[in-house]
N, C-alpha and C positions, 0 to 999 in steps of 0.2 A: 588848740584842737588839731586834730590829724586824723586824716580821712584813714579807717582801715580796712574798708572793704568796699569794693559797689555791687548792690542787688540788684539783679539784672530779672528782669523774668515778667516785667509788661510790654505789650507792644504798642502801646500809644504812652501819654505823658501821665504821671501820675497826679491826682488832683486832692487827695486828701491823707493825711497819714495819723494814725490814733494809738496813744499807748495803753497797754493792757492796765487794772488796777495794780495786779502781782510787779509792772516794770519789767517784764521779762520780756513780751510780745511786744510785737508791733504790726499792727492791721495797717495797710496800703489798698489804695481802691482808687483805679486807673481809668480813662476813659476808654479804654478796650471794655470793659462792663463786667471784671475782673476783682476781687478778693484777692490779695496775697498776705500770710501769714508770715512775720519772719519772729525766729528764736536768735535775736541781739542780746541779748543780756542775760547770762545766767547767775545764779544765787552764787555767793561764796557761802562753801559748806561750813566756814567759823564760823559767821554771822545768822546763820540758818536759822530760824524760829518755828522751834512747833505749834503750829497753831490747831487748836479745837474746838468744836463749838459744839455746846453743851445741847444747844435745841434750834428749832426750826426760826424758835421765836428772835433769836439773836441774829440770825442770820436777815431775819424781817428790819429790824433794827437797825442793821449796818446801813441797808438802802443799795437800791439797785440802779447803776446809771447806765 
């Protein structure tokens, strides 16, 4: 592994880090009492999947965490 960036943009230490379901986000929540949002990861456009969903009900289905 190889560091390729540093996110800079809390001013106390960061205490929690959480990834999106999609893989693309990343939520950071710092004890400055702060949300930072980062876009690490994006899709490759071969591997892209259209995804649709048909009704409310599927989406009830998947489950919300």
């Amino acid at each position: 592994m190889s560091k390729v960036t540093e996110l800079t943009g809390h001013s106390c230490r960061v205490l929690h880090l959480a990834m999106s379901p999609d893989g693309q986000t990343v939520v950071s929540a710092a004890a400055d009492e702060t949300l930072r949002l980062w876009k690490c990861f994006g899709v490759d456009p071969g591997k892209k999947k259209s995804k649709s969903i048909s009704s409310a009900s599927s989406f009830v289905r998947r489950g919300i965490r």
